[in-house]
C-alpha positions as CSV (number, residue, x, y, z in Angstrom):
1,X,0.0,0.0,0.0
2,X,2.7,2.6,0.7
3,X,4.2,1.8,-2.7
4,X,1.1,3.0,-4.5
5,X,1.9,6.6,-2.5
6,X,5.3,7.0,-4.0
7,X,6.2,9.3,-6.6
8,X,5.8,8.1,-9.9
9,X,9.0,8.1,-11.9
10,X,8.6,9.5,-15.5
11,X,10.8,8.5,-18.6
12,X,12.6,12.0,-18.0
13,X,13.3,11.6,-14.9
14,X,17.0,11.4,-13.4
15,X,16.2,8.2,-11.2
16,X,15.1,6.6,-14.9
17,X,18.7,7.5,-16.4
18,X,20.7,6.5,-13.8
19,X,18.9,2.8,-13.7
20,X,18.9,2.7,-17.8
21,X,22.7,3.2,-16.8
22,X,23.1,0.3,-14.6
23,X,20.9,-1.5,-17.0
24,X,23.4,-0.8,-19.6
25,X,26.7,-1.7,-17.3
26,X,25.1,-4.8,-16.8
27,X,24.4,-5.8,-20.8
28,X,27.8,-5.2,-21.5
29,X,29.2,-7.3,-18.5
30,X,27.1,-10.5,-19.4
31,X,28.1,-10.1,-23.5
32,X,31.2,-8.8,-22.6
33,X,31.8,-5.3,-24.7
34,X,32.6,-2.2,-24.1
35,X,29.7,-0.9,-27.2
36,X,29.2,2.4,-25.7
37,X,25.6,1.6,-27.8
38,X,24.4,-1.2,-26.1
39,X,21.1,-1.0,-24.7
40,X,17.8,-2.7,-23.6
41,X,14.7,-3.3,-26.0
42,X,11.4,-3.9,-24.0
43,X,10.1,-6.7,-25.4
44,X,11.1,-10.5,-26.5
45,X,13.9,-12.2,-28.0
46,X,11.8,-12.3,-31.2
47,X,10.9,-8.5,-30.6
48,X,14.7,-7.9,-30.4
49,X,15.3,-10.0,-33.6
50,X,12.9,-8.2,-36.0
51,X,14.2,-4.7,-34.3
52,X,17.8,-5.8,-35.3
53,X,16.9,-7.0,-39.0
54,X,14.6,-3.6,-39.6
55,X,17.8,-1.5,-38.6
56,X,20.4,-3.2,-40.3
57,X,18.7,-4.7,-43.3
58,X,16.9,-2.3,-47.1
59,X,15.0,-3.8,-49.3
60,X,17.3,-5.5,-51.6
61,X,20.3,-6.1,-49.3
62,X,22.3,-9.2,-49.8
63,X,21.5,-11.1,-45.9
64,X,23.5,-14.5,-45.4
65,X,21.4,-16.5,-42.8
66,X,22.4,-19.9,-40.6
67,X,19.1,-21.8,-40.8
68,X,20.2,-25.0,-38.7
69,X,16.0,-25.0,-36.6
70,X,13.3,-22.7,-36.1
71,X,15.4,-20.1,-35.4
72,X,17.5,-19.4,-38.6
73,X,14.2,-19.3,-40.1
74,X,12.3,-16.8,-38.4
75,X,15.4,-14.6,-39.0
76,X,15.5,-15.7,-42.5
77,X,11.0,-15.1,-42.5
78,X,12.1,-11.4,-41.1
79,X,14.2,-10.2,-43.6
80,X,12.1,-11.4,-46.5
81,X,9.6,-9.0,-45.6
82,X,11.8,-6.1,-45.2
83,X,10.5,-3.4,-47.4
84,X,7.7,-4.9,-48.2
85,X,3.9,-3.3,-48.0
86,X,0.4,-4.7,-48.8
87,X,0.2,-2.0,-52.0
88,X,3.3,-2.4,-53.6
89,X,4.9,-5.7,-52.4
90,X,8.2,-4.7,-53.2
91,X,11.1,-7.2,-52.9
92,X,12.3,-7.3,-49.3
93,X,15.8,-8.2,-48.6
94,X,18.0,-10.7,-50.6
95,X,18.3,-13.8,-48.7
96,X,20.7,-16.4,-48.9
97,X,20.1,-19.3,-46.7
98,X,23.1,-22.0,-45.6
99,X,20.6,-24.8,-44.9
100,X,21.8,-27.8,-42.8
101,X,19.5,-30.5,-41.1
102,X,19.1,-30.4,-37.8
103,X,21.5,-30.8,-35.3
104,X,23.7,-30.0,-37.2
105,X,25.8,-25.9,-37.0
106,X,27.9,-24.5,-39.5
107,X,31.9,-24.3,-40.1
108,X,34.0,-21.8,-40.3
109,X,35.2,-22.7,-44.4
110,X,31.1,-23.4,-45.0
111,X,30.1,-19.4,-44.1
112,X,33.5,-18.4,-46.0
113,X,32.7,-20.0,-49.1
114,X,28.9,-18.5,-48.4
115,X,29.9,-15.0,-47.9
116,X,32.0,-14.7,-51.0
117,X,30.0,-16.0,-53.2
118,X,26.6,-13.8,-51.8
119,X,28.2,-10.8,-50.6
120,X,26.0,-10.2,-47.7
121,X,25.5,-6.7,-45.4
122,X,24.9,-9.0,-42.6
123,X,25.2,-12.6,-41.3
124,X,22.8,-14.5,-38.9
125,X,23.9,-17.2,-36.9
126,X,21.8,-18.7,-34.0
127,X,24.4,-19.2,-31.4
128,X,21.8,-21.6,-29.0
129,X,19.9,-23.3,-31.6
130,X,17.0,-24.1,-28.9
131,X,14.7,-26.0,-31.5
132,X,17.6,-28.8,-31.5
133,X,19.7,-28.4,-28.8
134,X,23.0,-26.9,-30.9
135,X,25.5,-25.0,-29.6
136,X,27.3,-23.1,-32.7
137,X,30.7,-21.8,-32.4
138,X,31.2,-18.2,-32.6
139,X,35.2,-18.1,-32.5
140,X,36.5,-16.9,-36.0
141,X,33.1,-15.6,-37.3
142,X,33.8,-12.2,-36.5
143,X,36.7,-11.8,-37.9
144,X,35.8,-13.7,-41.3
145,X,32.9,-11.1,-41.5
146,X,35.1,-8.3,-40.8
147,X,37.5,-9.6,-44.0
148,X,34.1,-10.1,-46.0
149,X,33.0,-6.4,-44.8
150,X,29.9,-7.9,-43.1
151,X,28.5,-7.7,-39.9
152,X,27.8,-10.4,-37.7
153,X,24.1,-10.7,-35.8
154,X,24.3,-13.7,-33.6
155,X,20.8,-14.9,-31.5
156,X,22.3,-16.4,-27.6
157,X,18.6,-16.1,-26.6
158,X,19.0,-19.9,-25.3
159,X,23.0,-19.8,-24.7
160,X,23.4,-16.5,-22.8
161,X,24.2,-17.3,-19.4
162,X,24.7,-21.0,-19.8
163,X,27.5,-20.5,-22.3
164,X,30.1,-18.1,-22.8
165,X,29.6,-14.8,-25.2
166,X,32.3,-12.6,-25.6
167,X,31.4,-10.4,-27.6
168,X,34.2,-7.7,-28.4
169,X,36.9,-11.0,-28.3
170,X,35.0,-12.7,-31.1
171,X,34.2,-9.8,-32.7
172,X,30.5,-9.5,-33.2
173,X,29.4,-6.7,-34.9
174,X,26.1,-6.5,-33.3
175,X,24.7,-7.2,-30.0
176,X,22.8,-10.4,-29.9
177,X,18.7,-10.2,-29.7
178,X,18.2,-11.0,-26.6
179,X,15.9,-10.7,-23.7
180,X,17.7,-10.7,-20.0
181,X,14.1,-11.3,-18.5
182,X,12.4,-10.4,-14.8
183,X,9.5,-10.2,-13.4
């Protein structure tokens, strides 16, 4: 009851900055960067995904995407529609899918051979396939997209936490989509 009599704290408010502060310390101690950009969406994993795709994906981009379970093709559903609108239909990004069954993750001479043939803005790798249980290796990635000029979107939804992410060391591009949940 003496909770409800408390000041409300607006989106303005000082109090709000300094926790979106600490909110921020503590994204880039569990992926491990120093991104002065990192920061909290409100909403899910799959919330986080699509936000990520809109802002790094145009219509007609070239987007290399993992598709190893259900995750690698949502991503892959995402970015088809980029761009696209129920008047025009216009063609949404270019996708290129690396297919494997599942269970099974992708190798480092696999995504080299993919990136130069498709050229791609971006890459999408589900680091904790949670469909099938894979864990795909991230070491090398970054910097194989960094030669190819191509960042690197990686999905820990299911790994964060239970395995390591270093992101800066292994040079991801992009903060994974992820939602660090609570109550």
């Amino acid at each position: 009851m003496a909770a409800g009599g408390l000041q409300v704290l607006g989106h303005m408010h000082q109090e709000v900055y300094q926790i979106m502060d600490e909110i921020k310390q503590g994204i880039q101690y569990v992926f491990q960067t120093r991104n002065p950009l990192s920061l909290a969406i409100s909403g899910s994993g799959h919330c986080a995904l699509e936000a990520a795709l809109f802002n790094l994906l145009e219509p007609g981009d070239s987007f290399l995407v993992g598709v190893s379970g259900i995750w690698g093709q949502r991503a892959q559903d995402i970015a088809e529609r980029i761009g696209r609108s129920p008047l025009t239909l216009p063609p949404g990004a270019r996708v290129c899918p690396m297919v494997k069954a599942p269970g099974g993750h992708f190798t480092l001479p696999e995504v080299e051979e993919a990136l130069a043939r498709h050229k791609p803005v971006l890459l999408f790798l589900a680091h904790g396939e949670s469909s099938t249980g894979v864990l795909q290796p991230l070491d090398g990635y970054g910097e194989l997209c960094h030669r190819h000029q191509c960042l690197l979107l990686v999905d820990s939804v299911a790994s964060l936490g239970g395995a390591p992410v270093y992101m800066d060391q292994q040079g991801e591009c992009v903060p994974p989509p992820q939602p660090v949940g609570g109550p």
